[in-house]
Structure formats: structure tokens, C-alpha cells
VOPAGU-2260 file (C-alpha; in pm, 1 decimal, decimal comma):
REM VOPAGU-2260
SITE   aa  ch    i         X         Y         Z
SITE  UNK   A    0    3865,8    5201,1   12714,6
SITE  UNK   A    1    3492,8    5310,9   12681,5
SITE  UNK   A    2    3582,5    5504,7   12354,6
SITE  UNK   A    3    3825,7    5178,4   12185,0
SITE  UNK   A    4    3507,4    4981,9   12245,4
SITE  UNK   A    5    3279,0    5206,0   12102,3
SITE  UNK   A    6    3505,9    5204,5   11792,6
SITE  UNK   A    7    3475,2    4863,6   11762,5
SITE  UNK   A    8    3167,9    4756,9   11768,7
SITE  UNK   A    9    3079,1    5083,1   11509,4
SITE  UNK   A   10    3407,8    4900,6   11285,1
SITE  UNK   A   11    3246,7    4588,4   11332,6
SITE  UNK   A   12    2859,4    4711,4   11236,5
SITE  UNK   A   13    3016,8    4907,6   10918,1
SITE  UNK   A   14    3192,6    4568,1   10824,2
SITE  UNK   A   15    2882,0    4357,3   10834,5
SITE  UNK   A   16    2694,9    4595,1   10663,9
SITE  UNK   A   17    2929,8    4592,6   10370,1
SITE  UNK   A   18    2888,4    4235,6   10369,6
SITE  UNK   A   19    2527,5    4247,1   10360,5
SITE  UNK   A   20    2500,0    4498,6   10095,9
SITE  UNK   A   21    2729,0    4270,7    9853,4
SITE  UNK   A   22    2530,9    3961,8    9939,6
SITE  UNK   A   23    2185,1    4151,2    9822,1
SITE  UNK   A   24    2360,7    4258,7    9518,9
SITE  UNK   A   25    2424,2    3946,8    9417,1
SITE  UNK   A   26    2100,6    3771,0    9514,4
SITE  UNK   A   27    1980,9    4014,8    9292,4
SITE  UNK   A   28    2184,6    3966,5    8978,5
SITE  UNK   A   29    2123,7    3625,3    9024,5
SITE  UNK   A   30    1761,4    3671,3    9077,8
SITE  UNK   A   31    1786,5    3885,1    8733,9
SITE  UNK   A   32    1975,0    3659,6    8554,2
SITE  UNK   A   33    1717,4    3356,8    8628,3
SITE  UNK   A   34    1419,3    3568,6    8590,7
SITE  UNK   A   35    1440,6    3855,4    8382,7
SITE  UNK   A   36    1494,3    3708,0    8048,7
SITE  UNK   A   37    1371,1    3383,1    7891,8
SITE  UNK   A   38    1468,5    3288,6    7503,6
SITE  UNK   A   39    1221,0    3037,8    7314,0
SITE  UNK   A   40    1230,9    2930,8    6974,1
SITE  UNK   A   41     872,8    2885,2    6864,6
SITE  UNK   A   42     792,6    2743,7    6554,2
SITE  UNK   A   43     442,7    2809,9    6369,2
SITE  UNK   A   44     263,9    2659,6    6067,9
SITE  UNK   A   45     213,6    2896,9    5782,2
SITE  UNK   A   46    -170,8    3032,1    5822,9
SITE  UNK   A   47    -218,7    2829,2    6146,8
SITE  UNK   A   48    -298,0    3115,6    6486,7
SITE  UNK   A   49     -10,7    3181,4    6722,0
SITE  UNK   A   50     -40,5    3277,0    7082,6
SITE  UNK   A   51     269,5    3436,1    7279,1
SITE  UNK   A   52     279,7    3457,9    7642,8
SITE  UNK   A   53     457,4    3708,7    7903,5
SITE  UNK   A   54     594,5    3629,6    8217,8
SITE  UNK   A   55     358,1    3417,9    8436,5
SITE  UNK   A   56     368,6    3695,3    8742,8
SITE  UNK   A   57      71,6    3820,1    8939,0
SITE  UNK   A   58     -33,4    4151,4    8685,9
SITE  UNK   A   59    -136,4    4308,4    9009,6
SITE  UNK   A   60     237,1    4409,3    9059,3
SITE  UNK   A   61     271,7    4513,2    8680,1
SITE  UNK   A   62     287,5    4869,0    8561,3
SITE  UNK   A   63     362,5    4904,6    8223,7
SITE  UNK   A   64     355,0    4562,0    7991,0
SITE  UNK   A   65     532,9    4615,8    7646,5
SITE  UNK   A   66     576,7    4414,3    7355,0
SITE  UNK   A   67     854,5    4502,3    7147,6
SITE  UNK   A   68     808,8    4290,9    6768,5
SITE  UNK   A   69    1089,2    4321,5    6535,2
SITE  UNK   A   70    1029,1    4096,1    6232,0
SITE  UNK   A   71    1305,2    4037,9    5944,4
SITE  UNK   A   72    1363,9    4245,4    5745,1
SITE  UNK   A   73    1041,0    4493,3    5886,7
SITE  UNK   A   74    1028,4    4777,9    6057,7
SITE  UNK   A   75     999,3    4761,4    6481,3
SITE  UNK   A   76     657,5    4710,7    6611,9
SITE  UNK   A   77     555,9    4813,7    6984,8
SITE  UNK   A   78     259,2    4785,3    7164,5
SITE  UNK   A   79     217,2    4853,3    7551,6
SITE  UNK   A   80     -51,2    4903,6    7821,0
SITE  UNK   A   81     -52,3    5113,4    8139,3
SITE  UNK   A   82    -200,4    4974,2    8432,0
SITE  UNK   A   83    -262,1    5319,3    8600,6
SITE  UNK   A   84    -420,8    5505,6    8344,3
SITE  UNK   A   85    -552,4    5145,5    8178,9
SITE  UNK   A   86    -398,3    5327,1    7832,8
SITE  UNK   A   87    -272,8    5128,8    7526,9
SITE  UNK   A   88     -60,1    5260,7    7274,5
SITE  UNK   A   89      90,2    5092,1    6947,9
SITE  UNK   A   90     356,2    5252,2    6741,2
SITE  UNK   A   91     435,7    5124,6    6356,4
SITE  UNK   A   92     196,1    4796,6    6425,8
SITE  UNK   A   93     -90,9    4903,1    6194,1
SITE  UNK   A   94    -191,3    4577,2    5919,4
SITE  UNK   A   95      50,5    4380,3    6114,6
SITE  UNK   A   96    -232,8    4106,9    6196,5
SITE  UNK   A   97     -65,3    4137,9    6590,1
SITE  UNK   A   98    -328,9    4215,9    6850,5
SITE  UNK   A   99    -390,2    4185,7    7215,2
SITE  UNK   A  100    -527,9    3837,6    7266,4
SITE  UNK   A  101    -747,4    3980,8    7586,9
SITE  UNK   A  102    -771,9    4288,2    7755,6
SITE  UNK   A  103    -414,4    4365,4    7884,9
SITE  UNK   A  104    -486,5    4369,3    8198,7
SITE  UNK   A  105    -682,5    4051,8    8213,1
SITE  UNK   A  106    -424,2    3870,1    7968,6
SITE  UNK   A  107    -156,8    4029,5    7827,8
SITE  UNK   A  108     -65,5    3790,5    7571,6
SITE  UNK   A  109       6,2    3828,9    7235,7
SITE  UNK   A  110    -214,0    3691,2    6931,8
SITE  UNK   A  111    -108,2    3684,7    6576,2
SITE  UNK   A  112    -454,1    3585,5    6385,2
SITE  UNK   A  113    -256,2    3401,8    6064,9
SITE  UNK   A  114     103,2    3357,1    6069,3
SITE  UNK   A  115     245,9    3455,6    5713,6
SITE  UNK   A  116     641,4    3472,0    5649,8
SITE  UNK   A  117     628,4    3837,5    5692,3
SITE  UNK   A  118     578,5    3777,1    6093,6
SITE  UNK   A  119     962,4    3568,5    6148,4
SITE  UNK   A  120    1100,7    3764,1    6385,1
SITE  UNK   A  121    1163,9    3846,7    6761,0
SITE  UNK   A  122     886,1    3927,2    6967,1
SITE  UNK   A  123     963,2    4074,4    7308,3
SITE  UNK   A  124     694,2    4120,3    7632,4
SITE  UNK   A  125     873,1    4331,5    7908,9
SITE  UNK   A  126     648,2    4369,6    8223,1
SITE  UNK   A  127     794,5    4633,4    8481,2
SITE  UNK   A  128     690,9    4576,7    8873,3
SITE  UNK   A  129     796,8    4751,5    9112,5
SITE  UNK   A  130     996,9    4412,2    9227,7
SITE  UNK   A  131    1217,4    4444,6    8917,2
SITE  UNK   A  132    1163,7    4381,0    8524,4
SITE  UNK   A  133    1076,2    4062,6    8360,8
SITE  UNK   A  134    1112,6    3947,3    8013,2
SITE  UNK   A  135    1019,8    3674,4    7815,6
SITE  UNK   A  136    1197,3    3687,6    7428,8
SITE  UNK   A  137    1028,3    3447,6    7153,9
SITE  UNK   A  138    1213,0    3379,8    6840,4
SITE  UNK   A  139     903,9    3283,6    6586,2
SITE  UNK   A  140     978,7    3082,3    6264,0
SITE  UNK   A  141     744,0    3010,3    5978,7
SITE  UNK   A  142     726,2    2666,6    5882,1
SITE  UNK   A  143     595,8    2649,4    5536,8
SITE  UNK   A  144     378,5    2279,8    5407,9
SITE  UNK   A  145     546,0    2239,6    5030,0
SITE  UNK   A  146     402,6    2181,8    4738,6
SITE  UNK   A  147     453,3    1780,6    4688,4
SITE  UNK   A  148     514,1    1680,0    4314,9
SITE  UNK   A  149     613,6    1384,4    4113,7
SITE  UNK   A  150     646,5    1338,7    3681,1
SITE  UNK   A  151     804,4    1068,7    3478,3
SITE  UNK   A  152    1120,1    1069,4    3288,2
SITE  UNK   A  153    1258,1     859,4    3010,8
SITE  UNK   A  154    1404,5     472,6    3082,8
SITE  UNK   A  155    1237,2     413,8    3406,4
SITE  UNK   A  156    1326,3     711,8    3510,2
SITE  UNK   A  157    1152,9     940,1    3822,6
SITE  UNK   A  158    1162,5    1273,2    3961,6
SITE  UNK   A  159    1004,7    1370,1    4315,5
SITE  UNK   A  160     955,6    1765,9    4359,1
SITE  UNK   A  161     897,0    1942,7    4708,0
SITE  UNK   A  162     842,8    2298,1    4636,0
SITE  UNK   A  163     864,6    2642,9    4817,0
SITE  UNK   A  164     884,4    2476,5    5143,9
SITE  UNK   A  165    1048,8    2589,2    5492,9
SITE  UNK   A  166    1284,6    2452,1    5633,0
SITE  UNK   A  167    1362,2    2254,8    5292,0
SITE  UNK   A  168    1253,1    1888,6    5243,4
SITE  UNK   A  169    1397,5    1580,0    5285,6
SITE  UNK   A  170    1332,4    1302,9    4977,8
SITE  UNK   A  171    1398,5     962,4    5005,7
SITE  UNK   A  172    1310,3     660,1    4782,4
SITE  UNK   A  173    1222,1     322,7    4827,4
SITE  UNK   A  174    1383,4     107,7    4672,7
SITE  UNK   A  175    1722,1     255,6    4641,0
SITE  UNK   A  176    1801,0     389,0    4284,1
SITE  UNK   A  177    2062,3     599,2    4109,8
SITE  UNK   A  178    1955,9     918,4    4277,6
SITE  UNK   A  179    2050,0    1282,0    4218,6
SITE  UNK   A  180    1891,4    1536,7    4483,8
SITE  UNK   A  181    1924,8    1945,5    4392,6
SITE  UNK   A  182    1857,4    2208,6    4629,1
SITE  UNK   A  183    1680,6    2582,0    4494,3
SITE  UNK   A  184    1691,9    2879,5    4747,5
SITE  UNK   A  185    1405,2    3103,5    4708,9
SITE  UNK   A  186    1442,7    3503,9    4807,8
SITE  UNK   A  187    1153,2    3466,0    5031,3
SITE  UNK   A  188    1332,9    3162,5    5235,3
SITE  UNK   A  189    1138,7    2913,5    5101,8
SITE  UNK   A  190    1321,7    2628,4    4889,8
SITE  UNK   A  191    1258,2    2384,2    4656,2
SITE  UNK   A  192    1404,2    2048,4    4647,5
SITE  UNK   A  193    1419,0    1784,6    4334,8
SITE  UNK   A  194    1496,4    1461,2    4347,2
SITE  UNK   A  195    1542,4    1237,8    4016,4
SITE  UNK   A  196    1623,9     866,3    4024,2
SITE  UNK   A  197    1670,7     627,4    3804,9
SITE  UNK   A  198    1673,2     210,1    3801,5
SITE  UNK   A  199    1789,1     109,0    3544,3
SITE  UNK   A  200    1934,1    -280,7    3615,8
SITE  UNK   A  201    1597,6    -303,5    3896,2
SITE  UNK   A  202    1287,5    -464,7    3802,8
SITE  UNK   A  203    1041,9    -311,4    4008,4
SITE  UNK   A  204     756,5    -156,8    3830,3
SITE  UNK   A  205     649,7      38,0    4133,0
SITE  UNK   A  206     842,9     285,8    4381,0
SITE  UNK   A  207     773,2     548,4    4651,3
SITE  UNK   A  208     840,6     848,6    4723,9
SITE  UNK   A  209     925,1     990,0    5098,8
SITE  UNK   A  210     929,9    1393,1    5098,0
SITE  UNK   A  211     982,1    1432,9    5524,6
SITE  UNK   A  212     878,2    1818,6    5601,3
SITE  UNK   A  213     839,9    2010,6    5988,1
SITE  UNK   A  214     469,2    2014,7    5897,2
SITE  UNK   A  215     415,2    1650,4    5786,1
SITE  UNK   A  216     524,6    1376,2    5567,2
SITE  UNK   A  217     396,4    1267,0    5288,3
SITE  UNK   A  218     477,6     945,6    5076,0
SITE  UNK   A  219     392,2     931,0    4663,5
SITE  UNK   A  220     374,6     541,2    4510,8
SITE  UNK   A  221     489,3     593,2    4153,2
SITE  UNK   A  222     445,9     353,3    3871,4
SITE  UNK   A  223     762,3     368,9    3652,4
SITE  UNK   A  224     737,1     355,6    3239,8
SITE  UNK   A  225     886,3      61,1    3063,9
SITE  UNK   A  226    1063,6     182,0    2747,4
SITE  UNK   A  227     898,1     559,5    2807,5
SITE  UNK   A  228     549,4     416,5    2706,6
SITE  UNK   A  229     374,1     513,9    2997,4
SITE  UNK   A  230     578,6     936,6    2972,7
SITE  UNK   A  231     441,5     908,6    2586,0
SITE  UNK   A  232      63,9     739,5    2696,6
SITE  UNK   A  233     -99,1    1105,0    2757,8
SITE  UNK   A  234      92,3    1211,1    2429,4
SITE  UNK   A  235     -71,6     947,3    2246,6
SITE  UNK   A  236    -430,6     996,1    2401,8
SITE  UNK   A  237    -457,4    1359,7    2260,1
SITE  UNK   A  238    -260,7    1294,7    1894,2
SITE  UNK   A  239    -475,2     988,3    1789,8
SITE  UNK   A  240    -753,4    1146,3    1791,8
SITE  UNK   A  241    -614,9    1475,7    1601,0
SITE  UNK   A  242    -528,0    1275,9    1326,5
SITE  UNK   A  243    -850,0    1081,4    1286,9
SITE  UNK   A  244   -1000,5    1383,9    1298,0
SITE  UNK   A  245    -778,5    1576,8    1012,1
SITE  UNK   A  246    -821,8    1309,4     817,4
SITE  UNK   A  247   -1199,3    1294,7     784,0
SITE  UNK   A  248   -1184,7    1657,6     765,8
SITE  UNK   A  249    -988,9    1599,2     441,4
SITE  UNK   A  250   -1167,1    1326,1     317,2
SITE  UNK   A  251   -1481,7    1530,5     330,1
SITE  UNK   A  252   -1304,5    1853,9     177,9
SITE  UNK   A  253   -1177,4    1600,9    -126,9
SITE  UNK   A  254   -1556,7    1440,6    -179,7
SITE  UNK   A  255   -1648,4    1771,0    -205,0
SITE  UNK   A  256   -1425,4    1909,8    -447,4
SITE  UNK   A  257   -1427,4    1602,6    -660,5
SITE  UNK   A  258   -1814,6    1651,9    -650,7
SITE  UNK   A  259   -1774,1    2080,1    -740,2
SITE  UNK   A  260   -1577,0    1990,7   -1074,6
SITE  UNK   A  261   -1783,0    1679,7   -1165,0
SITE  UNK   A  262   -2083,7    1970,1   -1182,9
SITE  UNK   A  263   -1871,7    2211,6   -1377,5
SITE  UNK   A  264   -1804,2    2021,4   -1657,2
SITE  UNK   A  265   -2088,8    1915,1   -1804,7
SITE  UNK   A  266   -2151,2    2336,6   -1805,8
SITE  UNK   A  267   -1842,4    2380,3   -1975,4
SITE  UNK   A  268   -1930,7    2160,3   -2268,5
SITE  UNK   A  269   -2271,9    2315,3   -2334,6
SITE  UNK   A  270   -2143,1    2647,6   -2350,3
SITE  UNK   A  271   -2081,4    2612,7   -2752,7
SITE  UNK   A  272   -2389,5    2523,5   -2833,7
SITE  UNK   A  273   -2567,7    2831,5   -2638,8
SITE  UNK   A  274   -2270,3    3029,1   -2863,8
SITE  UNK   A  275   -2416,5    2839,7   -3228,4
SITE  UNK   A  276   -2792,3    2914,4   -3099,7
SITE  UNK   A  277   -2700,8    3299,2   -3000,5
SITE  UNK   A  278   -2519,2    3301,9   -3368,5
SITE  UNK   A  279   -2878,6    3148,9   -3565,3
SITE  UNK   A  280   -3037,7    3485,8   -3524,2
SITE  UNK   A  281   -2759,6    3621,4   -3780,3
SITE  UNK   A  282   -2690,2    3364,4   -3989,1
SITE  UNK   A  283   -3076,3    3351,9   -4048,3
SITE  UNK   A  284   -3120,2    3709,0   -4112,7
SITE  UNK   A  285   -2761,8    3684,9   -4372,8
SITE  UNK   A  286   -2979,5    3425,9   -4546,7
SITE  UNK   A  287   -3286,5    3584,9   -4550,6
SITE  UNK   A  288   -3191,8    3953,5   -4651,0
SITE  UNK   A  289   -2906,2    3860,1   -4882,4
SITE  UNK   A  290   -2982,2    3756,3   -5267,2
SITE  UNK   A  291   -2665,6    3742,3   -5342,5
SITE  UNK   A  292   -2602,3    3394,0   -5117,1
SITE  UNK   A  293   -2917,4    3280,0   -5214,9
SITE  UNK   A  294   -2819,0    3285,8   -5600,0
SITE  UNK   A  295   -2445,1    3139,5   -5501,9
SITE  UNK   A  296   -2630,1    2858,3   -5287,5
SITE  UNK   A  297   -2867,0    2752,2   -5557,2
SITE  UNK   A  298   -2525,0    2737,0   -5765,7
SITE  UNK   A  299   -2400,8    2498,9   -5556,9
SITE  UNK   A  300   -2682,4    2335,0   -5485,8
SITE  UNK   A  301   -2775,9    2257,1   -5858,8
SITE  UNK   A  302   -2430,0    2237,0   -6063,5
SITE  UNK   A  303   -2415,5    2254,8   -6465,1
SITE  UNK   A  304   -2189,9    2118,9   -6710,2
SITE  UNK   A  305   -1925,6    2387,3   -6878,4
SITE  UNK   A  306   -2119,5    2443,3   -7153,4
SITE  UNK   A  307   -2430,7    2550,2   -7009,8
SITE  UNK   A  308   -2232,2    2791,7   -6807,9
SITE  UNK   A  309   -2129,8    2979,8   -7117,2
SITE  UNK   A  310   -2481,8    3004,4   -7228,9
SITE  UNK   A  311   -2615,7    3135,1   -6906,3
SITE  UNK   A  312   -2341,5    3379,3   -6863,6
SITE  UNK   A  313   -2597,3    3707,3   -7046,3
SITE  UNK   A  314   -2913,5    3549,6   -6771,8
SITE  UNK   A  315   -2664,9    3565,3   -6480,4
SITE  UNK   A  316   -2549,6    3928,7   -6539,4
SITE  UNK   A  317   -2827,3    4017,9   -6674,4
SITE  UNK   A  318   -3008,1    3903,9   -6346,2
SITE  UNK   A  319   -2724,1    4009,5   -6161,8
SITE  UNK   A  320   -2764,6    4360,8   -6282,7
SITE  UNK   A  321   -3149,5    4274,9   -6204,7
């Protein structure tokens, strides 16, 4: 009798002990479940400084804080801190821009100085305590401003341009036209978005513009061409002037080639009497040195009749032989 009861109450102690045990267990997965690991999505300006927390638990308990930092498309980055031996270590981190933002044991959270696209990615802080391990998991985007741009097109005619931006823009007009919106992927994740529109049977001379980004909105007021005269206005501006300009350029170049030949030809002209002067010399010295053109000059000068030819004809030879 002494021995059955004995037996029973040890049966009944080795039942409630079971039941114990699996009650801890699972106030413990259910302590890890809502504790252990929290997911955020946190979403950063391009350039702008970011600031990642770990666990909020008293970092008395902790004993080894780690930050685990896998970007896209990167290589893993880790960084952790002792509390014992107060000892940091980072592996693969260096020119990261990723710091401590404190002294780990003071604050352990993480700091990234100037977000770039290069830091998307996970990032990880894992404190172990002798309680258990908590995490907190942070999934950082980039948001990226873009580039806001607007040009004119032909019978009233306008196109709205957000460029390189992330997430990609949203464009809207006001009022309503005949839109056409075009989406361009870029390999860094960025993309560009165009918007053209067109109002053709409208008569508004002014519209607007609504690019809607994550980092702001912005809103262009456009004045639309009539006919293409405003697109062909800066056109205008710069070839007027070119042409003014060519043609006093060749108005002077004519004056002064009209001017070159109108001194040339009066130099052309003397040049044959400078020839007749340079031939008196010799033509003087013929006359002077020659006695035979003196004798036929005098001939012609002073002419005879027939008859007094024949009678002369002995004085001439014999003056000729002279």
C-alpha cells in the first residue's frame, strides 16, 4: 500500500513535470518569435544621413552586438563589438561609408554618413544576451529626386521629362490632352519617364505639368507655341543676327575689291608709255649714230621731182661711197 502510493505520487510528479517542460518550450518559441526578429522597410533620400537602430534592450545584458550588411549586388559587410574584451572588429566594410554611430557600448547603432545606391540592401544588428538573441532586420531603399524637364514640340505640342529617378515618376497634366507616357529602365535602377501631350482642338495657351516623386513633387506651367513659333523663337534669335552679320562682312569684302581693281587700272594703262620712254634711249642713239637714216629722212623730208633724181643719182653714190 505504502509502495502503490509512493508510485503514484513519483507518476504523478514525472507527469507534471512533462507538462511544465512543454509549456516553457513554448513560452519560449513564442517569446522568440515576437522578439527575436523585427523586418522594416526603411526608405532614405539619396545623399541625405541614415541612422539604424538595434533592439531597444538594456546593453548591460548584451555580449556580442553584430551587424551583418549585405547590399545588392555587394559583397557581405560585418561589423561587431565585444562587451568583455570592449573589441570591435569589421570584416569586408572598408570605403563602405558604414560606421558606428557611438561607441558600441554606449549606442550601438548604425550610421551611414551619405546614402548612395550602392548601400540598398539588408542590414542586420543581432545582439546575444544571455536571455536569448535579438534581431532587428532593416530593408534600406534609395529613393532617388529626378531630374525634372520640360521642351516644346511642334502644333501645340509638349513633352514633360522626369529623369533617372527611383521609384519612377508619376506625370500628369492639367488640362487633359492627347497624352502618351513612356517608361526607360536604367541598369542602375533608376528610370526615366516621358510624357508628351498634345491639344490640338483646346485653346489654352498655358498648361502644367505634375511630375509626383517619393522625394517631392514638383509642378512645371508651360506656355504652348501657336503654329511652332514659339519651338522656332530661339532659332530665330541666333540666325538673324548671322545673316546681318555675313552680309556686311560681304558688303565690306565687295567695297574692297571693287576699290583694289579701280587702283589697278589706271597702272595698267601707263605701263606703255614707261615701255616708249625705256625704247627713246635707242631710237635716239639709231638716229644719232646712223647716217644712213639721216640721208633717207632728209629724202623724205624734202622730195624732188623725177628728173632731178636722175641728175643727183652720181652726188648720191658718190656721197654714198663718201
Amino acid at each position: 500500500m505504502f509502495c502503490l502510493w509512493r508510485t503514484s505520487d513519483l507518476a504523478v510528479l514525472l507527469i507534471w513535470g512533462v507538462f511544465v517542460a512543454g509549456s516553457s518550450c513554448t513560452a519560449e518559441n513564442k517569446t522568440t518569435q515576437n522578439m527575436s526578429e523585427v523586418n522594416t522597410t526603411v526608405s532614405v533620400q539619396m545623399g541625405t544621413k541614415a541612422l539604424l537602430c538595434c533592439p531597444s534592450i538594456p546593453l548591460t545584458k548584451a555580449v556580442l552586438i553584430t551587424w551583418i550588411i549585405k547590399p545588392r549586388g555587394r559583397p557581405s559587410c560585418i561589423i561587431s563589438y565585444k562587451a568583455e574584451t570592449k573589441e570591435t572588429n569589421e570584416t569586408n566594410c572598408s570605403g563602405r561609408g558604414v560606421t558606428w554611430a557611438s561607441t558600441p557600448d554606449l549606442r550601438p547603432d548604425l550610421q551611414i554618413s551619405a546614402v548612395a545606391l550602392q548601400h540598398e540592401g539588408n542590414y542586420s544588428c543581432e545582439i546575444a544576451a544571455p536571455d536569448g538573441n535579438f534581431q532587428k532586420v532593416y530593408d534600406l531603399q534609395v529613393l532617388v529626386p529626378p531630374e525634372v524637364i520640360y521642351f516644346l514640340g511642334k502644333s501645340r505640342t509638349a513633352v514633360c521629362e522626369a529623369m533617372a529617378g527611383k521609384p519612377a515618376a508619376q506625370i500628369s497634366w492639367s488640362p487633359d490632352g492627347d497624352c502618351v507616357t513612356q517608361s526607360e529602365s536604367h541598369s542602375n535602377g533608376t528610370v526615366t519617364v516621358r510624357s508628351t501631350c498634345h491639344w490640338e482642338q483646346h485653346n489654352e495657351s498655358t498648361v502644367s505639368c505634375l511630375v509626383s516623386h517619393s522625394t517631392g513633387n514638383r509642378t512645371l506651367f508651360i506656355e504652348l507655341s501657336r503654329g511652332g513659333h514659339q519651338l522656332l523663337r530661339p532659332y530665330v534669335l541666333y540666325i538673324i543676327p548671322s545673316i546681318i552679320i555675313l552680309i556686311i562682312i560681304g558688303c565690306i569684302c565687295l567695297l574692297k575689291i571693287i576699290g583694289f581693281r579701280k587702283c589697278k587700272l589706271p597702272k595698267s594703262e601707263a605701263t606703255p608709255a614707261v615701255e616708249e620712254d625705256e625704247m627713246q634711249p635707242y631710237a635716239s642713239y639709231t638716229e644719232k649714230s646712223n647716217p644712213l637714216y639721216d640721208t633717207v629722212t632728209k629724202v623724205e623730208a624734202f622730195p624732188v621731182s623725177q628728173g632731178e633724181v636722175n641728175g643727183t643719182d652720181c652726188l648720191t653714190l658718190s656721197a654714198t661711197g663718201t
